[in-house]
TORDREN-567969 format. One record per residue: x, z, y of N, C-alpha, C in turn; residue in one letter. Coordinates in steps of 0.001 Angstrom, whole numbers, plus 500000, padded with zeros to 6 digits. Atoms other than C-alpha are relative to their C-alpha. Layout:
! TORDREN-567969
XZYXZYXZYA
...
***
This chain:
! TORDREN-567969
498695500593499880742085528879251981500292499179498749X
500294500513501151742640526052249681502056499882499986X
498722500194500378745745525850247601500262498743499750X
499470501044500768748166523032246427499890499801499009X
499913499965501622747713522101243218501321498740499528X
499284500801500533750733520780241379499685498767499240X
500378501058500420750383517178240144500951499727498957X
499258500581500760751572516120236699500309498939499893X
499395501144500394753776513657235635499336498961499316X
500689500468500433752293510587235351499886499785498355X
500447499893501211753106510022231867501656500401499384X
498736499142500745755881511758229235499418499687498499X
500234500387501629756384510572225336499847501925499786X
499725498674500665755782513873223513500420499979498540X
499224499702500981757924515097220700499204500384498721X
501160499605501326755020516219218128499447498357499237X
500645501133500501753154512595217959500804498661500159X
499120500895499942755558510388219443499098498839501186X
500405501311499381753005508416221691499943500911501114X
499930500349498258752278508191225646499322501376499973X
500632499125499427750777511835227004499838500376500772X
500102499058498717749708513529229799499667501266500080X
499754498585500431749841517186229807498908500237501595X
500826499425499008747751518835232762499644501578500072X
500212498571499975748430522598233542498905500540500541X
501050499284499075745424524751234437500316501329500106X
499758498775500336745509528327234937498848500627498770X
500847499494501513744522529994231469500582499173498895X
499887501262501275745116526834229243500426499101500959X
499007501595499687746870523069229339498952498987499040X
500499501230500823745181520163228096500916498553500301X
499202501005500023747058517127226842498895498932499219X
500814501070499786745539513694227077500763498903499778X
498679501048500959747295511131224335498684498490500536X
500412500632500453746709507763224692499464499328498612X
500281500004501681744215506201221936500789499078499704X
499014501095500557745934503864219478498289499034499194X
500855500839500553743564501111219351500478498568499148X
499518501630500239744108497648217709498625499173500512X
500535500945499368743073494546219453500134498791499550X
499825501348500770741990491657217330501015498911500833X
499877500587498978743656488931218214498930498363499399X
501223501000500468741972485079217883500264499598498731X
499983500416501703743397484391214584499295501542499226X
500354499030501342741648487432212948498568499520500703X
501744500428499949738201486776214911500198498378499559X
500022501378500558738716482781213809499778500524498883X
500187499445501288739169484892210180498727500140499718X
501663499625500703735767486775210063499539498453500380X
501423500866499796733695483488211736500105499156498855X
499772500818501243735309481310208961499108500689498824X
500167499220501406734448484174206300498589499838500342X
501376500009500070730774484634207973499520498369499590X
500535501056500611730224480891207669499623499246498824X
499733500647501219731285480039204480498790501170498872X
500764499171500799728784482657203203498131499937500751X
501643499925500043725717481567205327499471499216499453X
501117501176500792722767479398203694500006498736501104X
500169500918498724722257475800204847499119499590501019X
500983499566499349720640475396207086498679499330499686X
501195499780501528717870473759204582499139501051499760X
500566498752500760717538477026202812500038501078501404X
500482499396498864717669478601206503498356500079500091X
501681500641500025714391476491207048498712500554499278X
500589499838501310713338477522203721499270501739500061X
500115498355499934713600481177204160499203500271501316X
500819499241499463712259481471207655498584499606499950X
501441500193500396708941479308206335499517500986499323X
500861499503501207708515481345203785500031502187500758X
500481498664498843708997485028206456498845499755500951X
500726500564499121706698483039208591498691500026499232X
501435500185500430703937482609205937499483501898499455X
499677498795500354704870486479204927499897500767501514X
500204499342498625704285487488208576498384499840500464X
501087500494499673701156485481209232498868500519498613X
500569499544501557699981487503205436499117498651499704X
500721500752500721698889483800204172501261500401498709X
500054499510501026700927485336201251500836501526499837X
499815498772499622702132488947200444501762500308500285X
498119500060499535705648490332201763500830499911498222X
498711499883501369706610491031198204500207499228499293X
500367501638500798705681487968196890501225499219500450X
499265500952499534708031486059199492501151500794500128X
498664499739500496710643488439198484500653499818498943X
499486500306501497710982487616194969500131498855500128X
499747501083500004710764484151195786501058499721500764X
498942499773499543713250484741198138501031499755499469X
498618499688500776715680486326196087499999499165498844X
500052501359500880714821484060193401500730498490500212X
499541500773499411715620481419195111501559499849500306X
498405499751499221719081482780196571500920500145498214X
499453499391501120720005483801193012500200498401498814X
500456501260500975718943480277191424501898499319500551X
498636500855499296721355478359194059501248500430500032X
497955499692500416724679480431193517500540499864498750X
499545500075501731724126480019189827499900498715500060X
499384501210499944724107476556190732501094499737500073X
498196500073499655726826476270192353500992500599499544X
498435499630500815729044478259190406499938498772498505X
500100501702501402727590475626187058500732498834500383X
499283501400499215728749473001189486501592500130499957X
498893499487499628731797474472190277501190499720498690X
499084499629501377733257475225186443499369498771499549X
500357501324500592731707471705185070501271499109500579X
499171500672499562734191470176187913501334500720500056X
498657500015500058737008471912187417500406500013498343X
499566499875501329737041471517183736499789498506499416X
500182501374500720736452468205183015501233499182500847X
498686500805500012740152466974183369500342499045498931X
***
């Protein structure tokens, strides 16, 4: 013989957290089922990061540059660690450029 089962209310603020819940009596125990509190970018914050990722990738030059030189580091015509120091060498040369560049032109007023 099958029983009725009472159906809860679809949804009720609760007084502890303050957000949306659903409560659900069982016999023994109750389980309550909060909505999550998500945030949902909106397009001005993803426009934010792609700006931020761009302005921090290599050009695409030193793209070129870098995957020749994984490419000759893959194919071992020279060794991985080799075309990591030249790598980073490399990456380390060109920001100390550009910051030299940088403070030369804003100081020569």
């Amino acid at each position: 013989m099958a029983t009725k089962q009472r159906r809860p209310a679809d949804s009720e603020v609760t007084a502890t957290t303050g957000r949306e819940a659903m409560t659900v009596n069982l016999p023994g125990m109750s389980a309550e089922f909060h909505k999550p509190d998500h945030y949902i970018p909106t397009r001005d914050d993803l426009a934010g990061a792609v700006n931020t990722v761009r302005e921090n990738l290599p050009s695409p030059q030193m793209m070129a540059f870098y995957g020749g030189l994984g490419a000759l580091a893959a194919l071992s015509v020279i060794e991985w660690p080799v075309a990591a120091v030249i790598g980073v060498g490399t990456a380390i040369t060109q920001r100390a450029g550009a910051g030299a560049r940088e403070g030369k032109s804003g100081s020569s007023s």
